[in-house]
Structures are given as structure tokens and as C-alpha cells.
N, C-alpha and C positions, 0 to 999 in steps of 0.2 A: 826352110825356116819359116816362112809365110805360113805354110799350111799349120804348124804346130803352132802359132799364134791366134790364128782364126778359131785353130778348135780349142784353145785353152781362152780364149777372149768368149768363145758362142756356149762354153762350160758355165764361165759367170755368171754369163748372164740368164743362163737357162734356172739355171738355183739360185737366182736373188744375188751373188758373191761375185765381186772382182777379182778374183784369185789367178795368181799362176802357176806354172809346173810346181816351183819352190814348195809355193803352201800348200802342192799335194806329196811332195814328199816329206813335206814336215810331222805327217798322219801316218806315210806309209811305212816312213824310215825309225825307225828307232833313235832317240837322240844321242847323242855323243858329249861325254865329258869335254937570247941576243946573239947576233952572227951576221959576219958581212956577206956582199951578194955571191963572193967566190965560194965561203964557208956555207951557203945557205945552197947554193946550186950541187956544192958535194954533198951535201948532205940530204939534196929531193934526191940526188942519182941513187945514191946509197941506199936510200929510203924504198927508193922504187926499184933495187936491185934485189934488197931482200925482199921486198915486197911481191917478188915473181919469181925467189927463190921459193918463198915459203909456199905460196902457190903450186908452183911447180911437184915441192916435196909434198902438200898433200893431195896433190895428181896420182903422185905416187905409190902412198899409203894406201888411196883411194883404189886403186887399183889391185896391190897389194892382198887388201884385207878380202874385198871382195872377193865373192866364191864365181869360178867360170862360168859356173850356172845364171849365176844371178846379172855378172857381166853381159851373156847372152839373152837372156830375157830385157835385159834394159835396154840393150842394139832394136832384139826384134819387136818390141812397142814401137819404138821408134819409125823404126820403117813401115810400120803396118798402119801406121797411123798419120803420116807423113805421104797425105792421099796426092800430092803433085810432084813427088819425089826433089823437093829442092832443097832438100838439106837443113830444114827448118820446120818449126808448128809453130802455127798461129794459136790462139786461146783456144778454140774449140778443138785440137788436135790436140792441144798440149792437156786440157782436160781428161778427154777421152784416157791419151794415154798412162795418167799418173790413176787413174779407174784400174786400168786393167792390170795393173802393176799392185794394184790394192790400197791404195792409198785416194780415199774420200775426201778432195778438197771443195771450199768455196771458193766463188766467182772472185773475191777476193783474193784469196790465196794464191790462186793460179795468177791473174793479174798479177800478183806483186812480184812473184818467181821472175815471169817474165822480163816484168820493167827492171827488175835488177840486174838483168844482163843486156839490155834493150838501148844500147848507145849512139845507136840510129835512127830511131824512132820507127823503127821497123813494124813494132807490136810480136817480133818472131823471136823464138825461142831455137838455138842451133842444137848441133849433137853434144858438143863440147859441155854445153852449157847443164841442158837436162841432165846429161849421164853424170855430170859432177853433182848437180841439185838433188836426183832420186838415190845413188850412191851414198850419199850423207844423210839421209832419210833412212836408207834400207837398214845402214850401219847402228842409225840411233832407236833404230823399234825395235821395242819389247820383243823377246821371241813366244813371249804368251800368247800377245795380242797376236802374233803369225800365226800360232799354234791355235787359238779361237775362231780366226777366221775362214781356216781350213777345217775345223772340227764341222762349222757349221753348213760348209759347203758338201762335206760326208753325211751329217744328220739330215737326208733328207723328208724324212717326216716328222723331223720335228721332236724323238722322243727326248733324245739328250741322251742317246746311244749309237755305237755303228754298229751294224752288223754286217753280217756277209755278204747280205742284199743290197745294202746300201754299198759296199766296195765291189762288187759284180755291178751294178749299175753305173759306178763312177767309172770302172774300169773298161767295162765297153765301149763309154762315151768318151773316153779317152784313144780307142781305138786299140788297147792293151788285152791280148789274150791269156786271163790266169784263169788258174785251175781254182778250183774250192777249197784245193788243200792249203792254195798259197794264200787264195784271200784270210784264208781261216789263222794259217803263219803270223799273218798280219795283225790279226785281231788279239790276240796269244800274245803280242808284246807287251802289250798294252792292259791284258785281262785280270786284274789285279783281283777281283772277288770269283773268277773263274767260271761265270755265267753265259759264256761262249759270246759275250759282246765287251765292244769298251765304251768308256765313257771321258767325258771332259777331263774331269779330276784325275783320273788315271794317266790320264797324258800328262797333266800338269804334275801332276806326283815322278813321273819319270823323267820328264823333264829338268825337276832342279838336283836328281839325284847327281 
């Protein structure tokens, strides 16, 4: 698990992109279609019943909706970045890991994630807590914005095309042995003016098909 984090963490970073497995299959895969105090105390219980039902049930959904892929990818941030193994990240762990997951916050941002779960004054952020906060993030992004920011971790020189070069280089460095026929498969899904490469708009055109 560790080792497939490292190399899809040391992937990012080597192309400028935070990106994980996800946003490299999102390239490679083809997409898919008044009260008194008795009355007032039953009604905080009740309050705070439903209150951790609802909770509960979108623990659930949360889980649910999520793909196993992406449940595993949000474990292993976690752990790979959760350098003293106690169950928790501090800001700069909590950082790094919402990086690697693809998601650019500010110093800000992270900060406030944190203190909203932060009832101890800890400054730490648990597993509980992240895998519900990036879950509700992963659920509410765009899958264009997915779809761009793997496009650009593909385009590595820049043209605003892939070609087979460019997916024979992703794919070695991912430690994946394909053939030319299969990179070429690939390219072929996506090749809508049939110029033996694809391009952005091409993905995006197939995508809201």
C-alpha cells in the first residue's frame, strides 16, 4: 500500500501535479454513462439524536457513493503521511495530504478543516474526521476539473495533446508494462479527428456523452 502511494505521490511531483491513481484512470479509462426544562431537555436529546443519526446516515452514503478506489486512496494519504503513526495529522501532514489527493488548499483552509473538528485543542485532525472532510470534497468535484488535471499530468511537454510517448512514459513510471498496441488502445478512445493522439476537448466531448 505504502509503496503505491510513494510512487503515485513522487509521479506529482515529478510533473508539477498532485494527482492520484483515480486521475490516472480518469485519462486511461473510458468514461462511463417556549418549553419547560423537561420539554427543553427532550427535545436537546431528540435534537442530538437526530443529530448523530443524520451524521451517521451520511457516514453512510459517504461511504456508499464512494468508489473502493477512492476509499483506498484516502486510507493510504493518510497513513503515508501520518509520519509518527498516531492516528492523526497535524497542519503540515494534513496539508501535504489533501496535495496528494489533488486538492490545492490554503494555509487557511486547512486551518479551518482542522479546527472544525479540533475539540481538544489538539491542532490534529483524526482518520474519522479527514476521510469524511476529503469524501465530501471528492463527491462535490467537478469530474472535468478530475479530468484536467490528469490531462495535464499526461501532456508532459506541454502541447495540449497525448501521445504514446507521453503514456509509455507515464506508464513506466508508474511501474505498468504495456505494449504500444495497448498505449495506442488508449489513445483510440479518445481520438475523435483520428490524428493517432488525443486531446483535452476530446476527453471532455466523451465525457458528457
Amino acid at each position: 500500500m505504502f509503496n503505491r502511494a510513494e510512487r503515485l505521490s513522487s509521479l506529482g511531483n515529478n510533473h508539477n501535479s498532485a494527482s492520484t491513481n483515480h486521475n490516472v484512470g480518469s485519462v486511461l479509462t473510458p468514461p462511463k454513462r417556549g418549553m419547560n426544562t423537561s420539554t427543553s431537555n427532550s427535545s436537546n436529546h431528540n435534537n442530538t439524536t437526530n443529530s448523530n443519526n443524520n451524521s451517521n446516515n451520511s457516514n453512510i452514503n459517504l461511504k456508499q457513493e464512494l468508489l473502493e478506489e477512492q476509499k483506498l486512496e484516502i486510507r493510504e494519504a493518510f497513513q503515508l503521511f501520518d509520519m509518527n503513526g498516531d492516528g492523526s495529522l497535524d497542519y503540515h501532514e494534513t496539508k501535504v495530504a489533501f496535495k496528494a489527493l489533488g486538492f490545492e488548499l490554503s494555509k487557511r483552509q486547512v486551518l479551518d478543516i482542522i479546527r472544525e473538528y479540533d475539540t481538544d485543542d489538539t491542532n490534529l485532525i483524526t482518520y474519522d474526521n479527514f476521510y469524511k472532510t476529503v469524501g465530501e470534497m471528492i463527491l462535490k468535484r467537478d469530474p472535468l476539473d478530475e479530468i484536467r488535471r490528469a490531462f495535464k499530468l499526461f501532456d508532459i511537454d506541454g502541447t495540449g495533446k497525448i501521445s504514446v510517448r507521453n503514456l509509455r512514459k507515464i506508464s513506466k513510471d508508474l511501474g505498468e508494462n504495456l505494449s504500444d498496441e495497448e498505449l495506442q488502445a488508449m489513445i483510440d478512445e479518445f481520438d475523435l479527428d483520428e490524428d493517432g493522439e488525443s486531446t483535452y476537448s476530446a476527453k471532455e466531448t466523451c465525457t458528457e456523452k
